[in-house]
N, C-alpha and C positions, 0 to 999 in steps of 0.2 A: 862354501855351504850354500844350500840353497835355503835362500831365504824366505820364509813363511812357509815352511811345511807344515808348520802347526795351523796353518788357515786353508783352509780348503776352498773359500770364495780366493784368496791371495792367490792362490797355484791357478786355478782355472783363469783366471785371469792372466796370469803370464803367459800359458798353454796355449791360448784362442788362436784357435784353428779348430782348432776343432773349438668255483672247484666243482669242474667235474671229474670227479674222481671213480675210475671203473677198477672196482674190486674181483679179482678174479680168487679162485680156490686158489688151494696150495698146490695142488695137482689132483688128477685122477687116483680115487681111492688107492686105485691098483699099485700107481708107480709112487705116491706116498710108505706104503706098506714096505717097499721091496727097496726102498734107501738106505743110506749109507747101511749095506751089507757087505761090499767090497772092499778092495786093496788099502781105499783110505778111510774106510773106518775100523782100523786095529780093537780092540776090547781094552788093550793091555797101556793104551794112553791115556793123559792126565784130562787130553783135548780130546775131548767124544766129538764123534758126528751126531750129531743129532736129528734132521733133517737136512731136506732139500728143499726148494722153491723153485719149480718152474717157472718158466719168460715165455707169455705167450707171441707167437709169432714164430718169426725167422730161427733155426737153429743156429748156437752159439757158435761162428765161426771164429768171429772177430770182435774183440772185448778190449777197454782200456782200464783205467785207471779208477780205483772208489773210494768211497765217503762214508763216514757215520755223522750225521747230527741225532748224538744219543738225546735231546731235548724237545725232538720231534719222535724219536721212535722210529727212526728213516734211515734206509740205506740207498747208496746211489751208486749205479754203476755206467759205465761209461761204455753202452753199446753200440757196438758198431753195424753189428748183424742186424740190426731193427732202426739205424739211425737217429738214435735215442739214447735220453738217460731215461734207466729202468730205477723203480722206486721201490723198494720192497717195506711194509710195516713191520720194523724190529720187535713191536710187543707180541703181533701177531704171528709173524712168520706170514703174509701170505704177498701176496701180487700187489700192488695197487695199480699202476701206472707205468706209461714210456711217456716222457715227458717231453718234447720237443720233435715227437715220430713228426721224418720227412724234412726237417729242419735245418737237418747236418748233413754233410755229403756221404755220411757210411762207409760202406767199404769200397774198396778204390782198389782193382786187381791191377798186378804186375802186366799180365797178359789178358786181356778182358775178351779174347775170342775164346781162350780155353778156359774156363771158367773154375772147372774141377782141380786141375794142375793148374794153374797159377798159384803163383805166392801172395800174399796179400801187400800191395802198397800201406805202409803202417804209414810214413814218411805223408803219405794225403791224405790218407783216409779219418772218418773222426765220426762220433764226439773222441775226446781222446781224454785230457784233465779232467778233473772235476771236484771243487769246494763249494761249503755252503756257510752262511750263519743269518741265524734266526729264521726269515725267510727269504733269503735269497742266496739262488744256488748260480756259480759260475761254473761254463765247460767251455772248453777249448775248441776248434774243429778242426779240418784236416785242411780248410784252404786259407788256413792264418787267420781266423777268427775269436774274438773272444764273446761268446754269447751269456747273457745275464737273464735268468731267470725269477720269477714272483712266485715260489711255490703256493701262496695262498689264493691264485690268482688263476681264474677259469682258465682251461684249456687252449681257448682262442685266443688270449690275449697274455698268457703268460710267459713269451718271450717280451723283454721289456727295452734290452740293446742289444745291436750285435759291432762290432767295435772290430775293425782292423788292424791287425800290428805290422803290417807290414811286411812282411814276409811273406814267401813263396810254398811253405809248408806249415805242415800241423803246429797248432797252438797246443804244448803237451800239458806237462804235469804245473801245478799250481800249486801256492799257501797264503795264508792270509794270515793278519794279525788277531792276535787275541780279542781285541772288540770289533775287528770285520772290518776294519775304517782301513786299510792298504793293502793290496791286493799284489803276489807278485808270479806273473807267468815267466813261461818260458819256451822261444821255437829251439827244438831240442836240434829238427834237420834242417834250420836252415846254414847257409855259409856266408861269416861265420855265423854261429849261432849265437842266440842274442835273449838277455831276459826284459820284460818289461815291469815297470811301477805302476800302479794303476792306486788311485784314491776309489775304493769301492762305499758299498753302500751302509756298512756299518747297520745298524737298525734304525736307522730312517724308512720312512713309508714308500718314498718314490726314489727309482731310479738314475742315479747323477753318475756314473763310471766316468772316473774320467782319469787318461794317460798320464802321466807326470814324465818318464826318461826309459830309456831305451838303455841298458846295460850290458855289455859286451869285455870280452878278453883282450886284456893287450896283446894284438899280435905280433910287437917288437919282442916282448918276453917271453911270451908262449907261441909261439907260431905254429897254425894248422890245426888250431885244437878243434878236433871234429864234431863235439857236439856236448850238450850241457843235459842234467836229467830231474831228478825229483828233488825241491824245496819245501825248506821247512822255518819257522818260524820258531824263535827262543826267546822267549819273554823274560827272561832272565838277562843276557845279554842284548834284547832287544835288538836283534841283530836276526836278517835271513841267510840260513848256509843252503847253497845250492852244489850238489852232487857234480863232479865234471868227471867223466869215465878215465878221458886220457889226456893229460897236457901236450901239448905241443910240443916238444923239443924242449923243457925246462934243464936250468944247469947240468950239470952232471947223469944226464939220461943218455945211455947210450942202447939202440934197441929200442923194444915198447917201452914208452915209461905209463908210471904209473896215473893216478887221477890228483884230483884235488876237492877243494872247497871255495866255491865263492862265498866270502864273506861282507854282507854287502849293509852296513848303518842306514837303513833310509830317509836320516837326518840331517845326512851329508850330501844327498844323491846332487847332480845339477840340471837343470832342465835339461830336455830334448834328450840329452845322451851324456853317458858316463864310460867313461875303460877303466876298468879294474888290472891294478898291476900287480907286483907279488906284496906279499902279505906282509904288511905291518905293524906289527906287535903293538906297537904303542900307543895304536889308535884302531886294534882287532878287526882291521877291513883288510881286502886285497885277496888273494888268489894264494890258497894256502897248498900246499906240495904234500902228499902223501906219503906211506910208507908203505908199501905190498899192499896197495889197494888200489884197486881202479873204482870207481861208486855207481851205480845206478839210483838205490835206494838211499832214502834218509829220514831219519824221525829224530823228534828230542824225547828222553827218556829222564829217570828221575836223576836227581844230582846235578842238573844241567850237562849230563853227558848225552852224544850224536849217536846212535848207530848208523852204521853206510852199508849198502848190502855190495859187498866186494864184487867181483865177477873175472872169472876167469876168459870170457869173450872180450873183456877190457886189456887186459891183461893175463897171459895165459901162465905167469909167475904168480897170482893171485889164488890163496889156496884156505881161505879164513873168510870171516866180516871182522866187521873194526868198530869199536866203540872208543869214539875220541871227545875227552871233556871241551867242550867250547870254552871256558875261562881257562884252564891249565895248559890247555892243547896236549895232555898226559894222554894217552893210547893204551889200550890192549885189545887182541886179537882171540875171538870165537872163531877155536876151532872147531872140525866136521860139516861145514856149513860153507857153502858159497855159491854165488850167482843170484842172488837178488837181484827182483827189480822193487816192485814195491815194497816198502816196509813201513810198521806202524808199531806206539806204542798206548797199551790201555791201560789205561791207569787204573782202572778197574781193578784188573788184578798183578799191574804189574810186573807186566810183562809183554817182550814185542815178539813182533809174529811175522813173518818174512811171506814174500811171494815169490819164493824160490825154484823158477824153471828152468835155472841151468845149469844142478845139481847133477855130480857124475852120479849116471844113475838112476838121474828120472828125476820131474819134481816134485818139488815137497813143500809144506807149509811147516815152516821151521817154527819152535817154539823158543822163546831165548830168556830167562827173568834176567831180574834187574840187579844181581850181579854179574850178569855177562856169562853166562853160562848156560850151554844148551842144553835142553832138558829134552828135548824128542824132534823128531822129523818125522810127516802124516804124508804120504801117498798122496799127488795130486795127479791131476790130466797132462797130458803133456804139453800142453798150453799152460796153464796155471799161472799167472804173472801177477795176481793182483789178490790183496789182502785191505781189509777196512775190521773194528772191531770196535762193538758198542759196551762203551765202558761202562753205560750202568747195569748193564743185562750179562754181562760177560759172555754175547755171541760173536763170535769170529767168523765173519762170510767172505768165502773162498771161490768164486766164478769156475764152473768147468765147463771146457771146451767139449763143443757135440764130437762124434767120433770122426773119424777120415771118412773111413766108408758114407756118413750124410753129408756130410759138406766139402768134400774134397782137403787140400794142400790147408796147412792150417788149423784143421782138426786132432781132435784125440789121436796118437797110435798107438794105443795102448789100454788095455780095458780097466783103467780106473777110473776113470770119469763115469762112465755108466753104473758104475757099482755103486758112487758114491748118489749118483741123480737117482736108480730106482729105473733106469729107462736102458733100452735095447742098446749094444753094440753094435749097431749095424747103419743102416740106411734109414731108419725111422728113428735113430738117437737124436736128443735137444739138446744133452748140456743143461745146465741150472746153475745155482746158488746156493754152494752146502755152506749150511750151515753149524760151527762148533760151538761147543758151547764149556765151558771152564768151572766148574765147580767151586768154589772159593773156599764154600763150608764144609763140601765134603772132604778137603784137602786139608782143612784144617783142622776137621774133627779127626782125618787119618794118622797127624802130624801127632796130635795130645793125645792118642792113643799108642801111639809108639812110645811117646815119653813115658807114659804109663807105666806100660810093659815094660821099659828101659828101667822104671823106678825100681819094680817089684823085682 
């Protein structure tokens, strides 16, 4: 055990070695007016579109990972097109801010002479994660950075750390604990891939981040496992499950196998560095083995059960998501649905919401409640990868990618992202932040109406 994780002056001491806020509209009258009219926003879903929000700058090439802190009214996205986290006001719906423009290395092309056809370096490029609490927001970057921000804190000076993990590539997806005080990343590409512990700033005034241990896969037991993706924290179990696409060569895999679960006690962790081996029930840590699932995605849902957004690019026998309880390890499988990357749940209204782009078919912003069961799939861009939803407002903000034709390799191919933004298909497309929105009351006034009429 390591000792004195409960003292945070204790750890750092073992360790040693180490507003101005520009409001912009929602959009021009024109392309407010002319939104979600397209492919994804259907009439006949529970999940309306309701607007868009344009990003002023750079068109949406390249987008990571987002946030709601519904106690701020804020959304954050992790772009990469503008080298920034973008802020959006949830009560408003309108712009406020790119918070950290120029700070992060952006986008990072495959081929940086052809600029159009290149594929975009995801693997360098950044911001990439991104978590907050209270006021401070953490994001990742593409050259293994973990950068800490003051959102209450002027423009100039509200970068507060930028903290190295060590690694070669992008610092990805993040989670934090229920009072902000542990903090846990993950380089998704480096080899192997590795997560880190971090003591964050909880709601303390000044910034103290600081490392605790460095977490990685046994690669006696699992060897070659390529890469680790989106954590999530269980207050319940108190315990972080970290998504891994594919195990290594685990017992009996022959062919692709499937993914797993870090399951990782941060009460147990040791300084510097940990390996995690296979999973042991008796003490609900270690490297759990899957069943017909490879994972990108992951959130905790009500009951203390995971969902994991499966993927058939993990595993091309992958053909569901998976909702597996973290006390029981009981499992069942939503079908219609597959290729998650990010996924979230809003307690709002009780129900998760998938960032579904690699969906046979095209992508889609899955809707799933909390019996596990799919209620509808919404047309997205074919980029689409990233979901966040503000559970007191019941909005669900969904990033679309500007079209091919403006930004080259990367882009939309396919005209629902412009339907759902309000803006041209073509060479002058942006991409936005459509915004859904979930009825609660109306669904429940349609619900005691049917009993109603069931009555009579």
């Amino acid at each position: 055990m390591f000792a004195g994780l409960s003292s945070r002056s204790s750890i750092a001491a073992a360790l040693t070695a180490p507003a101005v806020f520009g409001v912009v509209s929602l959009a021009t009258p024109g392309a407010a007016l002319a939104a979600c009219t397209g492919l994804g926003a259907p009439t006949s879903t529970e999940t309306r579109c309701l607007t868009a929000v344009q990003i002023p700058g750079n068109a949406l090439r390249s987008y990571d990972i987002s946030w709601v802190n519904p106690h701020r009214a804020e959304y954050y996205l992790g772009d990469r097109s503008n080298a920034g986290i973008d802020i959006i006001d949830t009560r408003h719906l309108t712009f406020k801010r790119t918070l950290g423009k120029g700070l992060f290395v952006g986008v990072v092309l495959a081929d940086p002479a052809n600029p159009l056809t290149s594929a975009v370096d995801n693997d360098h490029s950044g911001p990439d994660g991104v978590v907050s609490h209270g006021s401070w927001l953490y994001a990742g970057d593409g050259n293994s950075t973990l950068k800490v921000f003051d959102l209450d804190a002027p423009e100039a000076s509200a970068l507060r750390q930028t903290l190295p993990t060590g690694g070669t590539a992008r610092v990805d997806e993040m989670a934090l604990t229920t009072d902000g005080e542990l903090l846990l990343t993950v380089n998704n590409a480096d080899s192997p891939p590795f997560a880190t512990l971090f003591w964050a700033n909880g709601d303390h005034h000044l910034s103290s981040v600081v490392e605790i241990t460095k977490i990685t896969i046994s690669g006696t037991i699992f060897p070659g496992t390529p890469g680790i993706e989106q954590p999530t924290w269980d207050p319940r179990t108190k315990r972080f499950y970290v998504s891994v696409p594919i195990l290594g060569n685990p017992v009996g895999c022959t062919g692709t196998c499937d993914g797993g679960l870090m399951v990782i006690d941060p009460t147990t962790v040791t300084p510097v560095s940990m390996v995690l081996g296979a999973f042991d029930p008796a003490t609900n840590t270690g490297v759990l083995q899957l069943s017909d699932c490879g994972p990108n995605g992951a959130t905790v849902g009500p009951n203390d059960n995971l969902l994991l957004g499966c993927t058939s690019a993990n595993n091309p026998a992958n053909k569901s998501t998976l909702v597996i309880n973290a006390t029981t390890k009981h499992f069942s499988h939503v079908n219609g649905i597959v290729g998650s990357d990010e996924v979230w749940f809003n307690k709002g209204d009780g129900r998760y919401y998938t960032g579904t782009n690699r969906q046979p078919g095209g992508a889609v912003l899955g809707v799933i409640d909390a019996t596990s069961v799919l209620i509808e799939t919404i047309r997205q861009s074919s980029g689409s990868h990233s979901v966040a939803a503000d559970s007191r407002r019941n909005l669900i903000f969904v990033p679309q990618s500007a079209p091919v034709a403006a930004v080259g390799a990367g882009g939309d191919t396919t005209p629902v992202g412009a339907g759902i933004c309000g803006t041209a298909n073509d060479a002058t497309g942006t991409g936005c932040i459509a915004v859904y929105v979930h009825d609660v009351d109306r669904d429940r006034d349609d619900r005691d109406r049917d009993d109603h009429d069931h009555d009579h």
